[in-house]
MDAnalysis code that builds the backbone (N, CA, C; Angstrom):
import MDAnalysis as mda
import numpy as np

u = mda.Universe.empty(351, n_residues=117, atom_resindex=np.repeat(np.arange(117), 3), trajectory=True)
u.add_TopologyAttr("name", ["N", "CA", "C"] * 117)
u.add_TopologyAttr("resid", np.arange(1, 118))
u.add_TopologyAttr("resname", ["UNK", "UNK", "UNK", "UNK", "UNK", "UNK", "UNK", "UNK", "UNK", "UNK", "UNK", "UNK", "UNK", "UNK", "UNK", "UNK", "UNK", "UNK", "UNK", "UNK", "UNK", "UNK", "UNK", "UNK", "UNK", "UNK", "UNK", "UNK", "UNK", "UNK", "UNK", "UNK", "UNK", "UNK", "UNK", "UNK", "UNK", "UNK", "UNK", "UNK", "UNK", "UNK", "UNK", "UNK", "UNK", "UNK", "UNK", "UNK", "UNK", "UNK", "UNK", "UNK", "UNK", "UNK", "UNK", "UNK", "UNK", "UNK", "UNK", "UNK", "UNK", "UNK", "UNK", "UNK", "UNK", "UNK", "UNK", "UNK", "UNK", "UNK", "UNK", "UNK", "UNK", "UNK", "UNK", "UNK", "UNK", "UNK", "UNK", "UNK", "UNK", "UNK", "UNK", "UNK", "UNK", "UNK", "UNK", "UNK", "UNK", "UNK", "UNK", "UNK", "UNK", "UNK", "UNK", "UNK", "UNK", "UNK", "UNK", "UNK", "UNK", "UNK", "UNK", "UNK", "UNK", "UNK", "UNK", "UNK", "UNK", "UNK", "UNK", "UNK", "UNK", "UNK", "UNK", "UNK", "UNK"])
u.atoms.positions = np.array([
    [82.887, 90.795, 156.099],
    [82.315, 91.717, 155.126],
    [83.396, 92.118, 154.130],
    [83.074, 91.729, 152.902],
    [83.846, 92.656, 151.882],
    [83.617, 93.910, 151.378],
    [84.859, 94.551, 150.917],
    [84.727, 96.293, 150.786],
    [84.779, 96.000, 148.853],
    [83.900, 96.332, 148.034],
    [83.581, 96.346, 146.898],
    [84.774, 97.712, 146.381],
    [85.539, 97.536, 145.518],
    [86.167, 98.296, 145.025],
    [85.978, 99.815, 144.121],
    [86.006, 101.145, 144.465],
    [85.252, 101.727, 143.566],
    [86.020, 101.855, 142.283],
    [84.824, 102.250, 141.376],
    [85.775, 102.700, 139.739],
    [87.040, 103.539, 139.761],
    [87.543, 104.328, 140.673],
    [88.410, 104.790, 140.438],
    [89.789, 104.316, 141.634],
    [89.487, 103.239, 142.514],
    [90.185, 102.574, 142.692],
    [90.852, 101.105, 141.724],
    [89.912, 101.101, 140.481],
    [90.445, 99.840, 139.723],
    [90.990, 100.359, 138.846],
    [90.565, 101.941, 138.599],
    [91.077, 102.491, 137.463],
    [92.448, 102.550, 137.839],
    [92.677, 103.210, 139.304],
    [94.401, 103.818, 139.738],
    [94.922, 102.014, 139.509],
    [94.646, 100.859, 139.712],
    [95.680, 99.787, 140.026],
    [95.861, 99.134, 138.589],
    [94.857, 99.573, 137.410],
    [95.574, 99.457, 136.080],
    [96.542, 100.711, 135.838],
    [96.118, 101.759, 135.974],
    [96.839, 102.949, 135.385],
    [98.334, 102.615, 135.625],
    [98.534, 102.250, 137.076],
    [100.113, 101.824, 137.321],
    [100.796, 101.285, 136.754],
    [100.079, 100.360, 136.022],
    [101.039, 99.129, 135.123],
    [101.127, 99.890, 133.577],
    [101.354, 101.207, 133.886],
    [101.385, 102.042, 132.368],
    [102.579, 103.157, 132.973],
    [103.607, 103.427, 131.828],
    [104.131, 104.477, 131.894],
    [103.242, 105.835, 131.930],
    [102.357, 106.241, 132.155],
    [101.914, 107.587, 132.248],
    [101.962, 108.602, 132.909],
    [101.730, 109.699, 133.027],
    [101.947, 111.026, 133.389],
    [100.932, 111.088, 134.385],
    [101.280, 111.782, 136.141],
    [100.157, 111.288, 136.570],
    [98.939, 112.491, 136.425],
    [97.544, 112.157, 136.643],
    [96.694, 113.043, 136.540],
    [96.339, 112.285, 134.891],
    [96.895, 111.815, 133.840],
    [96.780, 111.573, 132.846],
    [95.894, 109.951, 132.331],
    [94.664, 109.854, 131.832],
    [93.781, 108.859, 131.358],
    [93.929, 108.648, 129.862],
    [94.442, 107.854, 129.324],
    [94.925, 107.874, 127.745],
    [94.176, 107.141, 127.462],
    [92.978, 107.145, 126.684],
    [91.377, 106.457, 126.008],
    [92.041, 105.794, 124.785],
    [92.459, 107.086, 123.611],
    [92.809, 106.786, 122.199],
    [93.835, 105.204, 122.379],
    [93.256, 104.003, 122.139],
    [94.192, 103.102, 122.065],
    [93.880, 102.311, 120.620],
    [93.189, 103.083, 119.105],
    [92.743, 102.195, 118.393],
    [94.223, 101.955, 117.910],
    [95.104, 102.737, 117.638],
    [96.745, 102.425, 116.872],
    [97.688, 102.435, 117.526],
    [97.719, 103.519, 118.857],
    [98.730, 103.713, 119.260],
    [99.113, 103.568, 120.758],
    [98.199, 102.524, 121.466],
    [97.937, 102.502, 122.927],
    [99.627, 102.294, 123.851],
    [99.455, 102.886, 125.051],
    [100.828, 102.431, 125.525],
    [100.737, 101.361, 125.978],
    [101.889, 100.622, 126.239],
    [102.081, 99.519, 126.521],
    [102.604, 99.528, 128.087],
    [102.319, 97.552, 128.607],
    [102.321, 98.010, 129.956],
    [103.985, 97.680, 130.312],
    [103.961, 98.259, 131.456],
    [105.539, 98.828, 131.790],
    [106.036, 96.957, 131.883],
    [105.129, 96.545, 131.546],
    [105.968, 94.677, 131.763],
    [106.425, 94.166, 130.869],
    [105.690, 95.062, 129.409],
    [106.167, 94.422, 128.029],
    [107.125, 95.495, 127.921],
    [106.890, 96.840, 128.306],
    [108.378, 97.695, 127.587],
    [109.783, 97.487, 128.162],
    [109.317, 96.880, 129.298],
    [110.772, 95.944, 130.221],
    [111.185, 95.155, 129.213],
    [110.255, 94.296, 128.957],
    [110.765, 92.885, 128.093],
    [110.953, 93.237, 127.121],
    [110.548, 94.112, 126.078],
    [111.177, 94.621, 124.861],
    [112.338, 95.151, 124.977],
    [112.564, 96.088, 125.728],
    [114.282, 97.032, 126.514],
    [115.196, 95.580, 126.556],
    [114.794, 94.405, 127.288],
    [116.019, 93.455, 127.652],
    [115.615, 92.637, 126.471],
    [115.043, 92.632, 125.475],
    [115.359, 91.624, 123.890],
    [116.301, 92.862, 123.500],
    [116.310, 93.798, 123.305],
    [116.890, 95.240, 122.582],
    [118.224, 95.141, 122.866],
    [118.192, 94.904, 124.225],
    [119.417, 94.829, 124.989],
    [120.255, 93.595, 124.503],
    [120.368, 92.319, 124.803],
    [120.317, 90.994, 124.236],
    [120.698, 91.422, 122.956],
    [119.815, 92.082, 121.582],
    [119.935, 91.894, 120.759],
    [121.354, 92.783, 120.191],
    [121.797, 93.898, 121.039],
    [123.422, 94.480, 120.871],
    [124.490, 93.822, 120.911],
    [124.111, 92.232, 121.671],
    [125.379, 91.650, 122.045],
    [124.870, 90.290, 121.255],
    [124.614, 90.073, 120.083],
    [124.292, 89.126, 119.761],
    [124.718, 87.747, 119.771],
    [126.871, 87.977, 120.420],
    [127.734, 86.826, 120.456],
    [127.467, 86.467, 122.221],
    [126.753, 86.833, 122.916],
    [126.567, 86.640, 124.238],
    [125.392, 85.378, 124.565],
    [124.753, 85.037, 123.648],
    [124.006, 83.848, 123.749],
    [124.199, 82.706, 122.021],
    [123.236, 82.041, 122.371],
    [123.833, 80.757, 121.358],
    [122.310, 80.423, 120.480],
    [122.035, 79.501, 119.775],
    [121.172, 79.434, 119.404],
    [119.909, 78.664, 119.839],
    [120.689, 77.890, 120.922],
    [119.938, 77.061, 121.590],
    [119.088, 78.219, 122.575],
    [119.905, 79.269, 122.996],
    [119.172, 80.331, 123.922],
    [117.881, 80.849, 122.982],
    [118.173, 81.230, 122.162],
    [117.133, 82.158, 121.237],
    [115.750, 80.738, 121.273],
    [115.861, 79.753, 120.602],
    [115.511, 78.899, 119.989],
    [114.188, 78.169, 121.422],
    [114.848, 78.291, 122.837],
    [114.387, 77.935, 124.164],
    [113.191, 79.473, 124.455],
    [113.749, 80.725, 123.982],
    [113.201, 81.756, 124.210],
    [111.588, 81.689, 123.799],
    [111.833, 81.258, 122.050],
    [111.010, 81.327, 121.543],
    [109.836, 79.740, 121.787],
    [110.329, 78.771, 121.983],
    [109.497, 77.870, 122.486],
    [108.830, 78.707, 123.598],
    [109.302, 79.201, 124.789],
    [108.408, 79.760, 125.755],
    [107.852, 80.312, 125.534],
    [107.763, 81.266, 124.851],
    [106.809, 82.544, 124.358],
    [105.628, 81.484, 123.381],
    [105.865, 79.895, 122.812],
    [105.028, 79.779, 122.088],
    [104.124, 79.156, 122.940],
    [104.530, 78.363, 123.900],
    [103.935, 77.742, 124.933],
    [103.008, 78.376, 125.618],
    [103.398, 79.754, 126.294],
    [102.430, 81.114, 126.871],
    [101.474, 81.322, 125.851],
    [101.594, 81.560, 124.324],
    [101.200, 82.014, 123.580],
    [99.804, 81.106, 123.626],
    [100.257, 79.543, 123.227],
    [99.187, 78.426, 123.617],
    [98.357, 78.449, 124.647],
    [98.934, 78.819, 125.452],
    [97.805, 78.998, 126.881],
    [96.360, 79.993, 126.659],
    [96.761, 81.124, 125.732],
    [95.767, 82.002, 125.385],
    [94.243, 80.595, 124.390],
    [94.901, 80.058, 123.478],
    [93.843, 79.125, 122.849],
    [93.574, 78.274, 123.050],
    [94.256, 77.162, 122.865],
    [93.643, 75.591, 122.827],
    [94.847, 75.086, 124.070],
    [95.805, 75.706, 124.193],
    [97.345, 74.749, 124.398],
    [97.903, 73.876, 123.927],
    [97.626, 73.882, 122.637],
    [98.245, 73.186, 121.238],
    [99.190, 74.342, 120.754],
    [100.648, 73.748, 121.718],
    [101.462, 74.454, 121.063],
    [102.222, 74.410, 119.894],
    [101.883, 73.295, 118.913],
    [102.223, 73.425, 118.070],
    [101.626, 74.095, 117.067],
    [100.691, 74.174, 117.496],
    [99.274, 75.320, 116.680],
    [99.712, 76.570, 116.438],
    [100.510, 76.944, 117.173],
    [101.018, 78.234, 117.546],
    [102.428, 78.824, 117.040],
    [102.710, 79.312, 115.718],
    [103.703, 79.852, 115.010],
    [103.712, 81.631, 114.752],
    [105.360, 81.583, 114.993],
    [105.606, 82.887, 114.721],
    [106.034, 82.945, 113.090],
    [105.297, 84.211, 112.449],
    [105.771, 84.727, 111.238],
    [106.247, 85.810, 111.468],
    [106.605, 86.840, 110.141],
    [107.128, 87.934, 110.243],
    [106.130, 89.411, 109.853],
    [105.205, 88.887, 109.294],
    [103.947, 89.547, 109.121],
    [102.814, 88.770, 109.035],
    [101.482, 89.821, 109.279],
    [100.003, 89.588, 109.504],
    [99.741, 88.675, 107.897],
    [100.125, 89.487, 106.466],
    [100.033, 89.324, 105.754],
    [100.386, 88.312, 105.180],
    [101.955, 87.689, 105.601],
    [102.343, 86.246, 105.505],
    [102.080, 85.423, 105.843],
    [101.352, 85.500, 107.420],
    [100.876, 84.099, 108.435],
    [99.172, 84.112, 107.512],
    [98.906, 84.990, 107.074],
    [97.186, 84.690, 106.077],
    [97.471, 84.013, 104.614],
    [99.013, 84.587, 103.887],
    [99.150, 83.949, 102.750],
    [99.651, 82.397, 102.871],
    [100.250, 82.104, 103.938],
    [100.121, 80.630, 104.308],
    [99.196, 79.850, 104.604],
    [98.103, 80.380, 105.408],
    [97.051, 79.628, 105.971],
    [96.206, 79.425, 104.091],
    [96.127, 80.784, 103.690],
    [95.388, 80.524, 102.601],
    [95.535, 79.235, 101.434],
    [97.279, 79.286, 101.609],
    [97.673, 78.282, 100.670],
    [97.408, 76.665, 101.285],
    [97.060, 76.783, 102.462],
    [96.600, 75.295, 102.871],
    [95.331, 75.073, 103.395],
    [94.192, 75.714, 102.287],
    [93.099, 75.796, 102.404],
    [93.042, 74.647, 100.868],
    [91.791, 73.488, 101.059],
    [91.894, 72.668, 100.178],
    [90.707, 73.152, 99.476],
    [90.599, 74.283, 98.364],
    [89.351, 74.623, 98.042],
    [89.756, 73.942, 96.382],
    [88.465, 73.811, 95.976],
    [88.294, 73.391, 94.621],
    [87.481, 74.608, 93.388],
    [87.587, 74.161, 92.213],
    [86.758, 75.266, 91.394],
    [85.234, 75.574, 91.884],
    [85.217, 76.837, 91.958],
    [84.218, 77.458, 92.481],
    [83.897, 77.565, 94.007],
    [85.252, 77.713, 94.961],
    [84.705, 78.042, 96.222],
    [85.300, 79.515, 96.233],
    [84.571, 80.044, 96.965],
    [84.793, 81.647, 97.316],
    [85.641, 81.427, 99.158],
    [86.741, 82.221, 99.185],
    [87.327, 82.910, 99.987],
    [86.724, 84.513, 100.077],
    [86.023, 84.841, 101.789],
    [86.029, 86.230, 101.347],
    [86.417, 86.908, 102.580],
    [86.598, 88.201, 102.738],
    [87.846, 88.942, 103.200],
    [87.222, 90.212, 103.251],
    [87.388, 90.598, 104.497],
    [87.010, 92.522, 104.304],
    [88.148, 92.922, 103.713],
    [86.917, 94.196, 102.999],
    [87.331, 95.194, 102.038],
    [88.641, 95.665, 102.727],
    [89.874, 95.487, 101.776],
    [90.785, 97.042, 102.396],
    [92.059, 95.940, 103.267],
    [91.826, 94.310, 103.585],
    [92.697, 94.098, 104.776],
    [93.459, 93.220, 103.985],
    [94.807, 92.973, 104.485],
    [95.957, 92.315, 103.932],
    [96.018, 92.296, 102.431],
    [95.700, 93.650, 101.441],
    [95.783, 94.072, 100.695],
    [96.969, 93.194, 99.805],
    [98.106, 92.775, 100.302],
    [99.135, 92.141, 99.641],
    [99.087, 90.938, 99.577],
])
């Protein structure tokens, strides 16, 4: 026989993987959600890494970022070459846009208000 988990037993075994305060349920995540204690690890040791910048080489950075693109691939197709880092939202759209083969009179359209630049 299996024991069916209740809602507030699935709730406590996400809540853990969050820095929070206990007694504390943080809903508001449209801008400012916390992050889970696995990425603020991994951000702390790039942060870290990134003080000593003569402590690795380029081949390190360069291996880093293949992995992260590879993981990244796993989320879509696993065409990791599909899968590039830019430096903004706004740049990785002004590229894609520029290798869009449109001719006179095709419309591109875009909600109101987004990547404004």
């Amino acid at each position: 026989m299996s024991v069916i988990p209740t809602v507030s037993a699935k709730a406590d075994a996400l809540r853990v993987q969050f820095e929070l305060p206990a007694g504390m349920t943080y809903l508001d995540t449209s801008a400012h959600a916390p992050m889970l204690r696995c990425v603020l690890e991994a951000g702390q040791a790039v942060l870290a890494r990134s003080g000593i910048p003569w402590s690795g080489t380029d081949a390190d950075w360069n291996a880093g970022v293949e992995r992260v693109r590879a993981l990244a691939a796993q989320w879509f197709d696993g065409d990791v070459e599909g899968v590039a880092f830019v430096p903004s939202a706004a740049y990785g759209i002004a590229i894609a846009a520029r290798n869009l083969a449109l001719t006179s009179g095709d419309a591109v359209l875009v909600l109101e208000g987004q990547f404004p630049s």
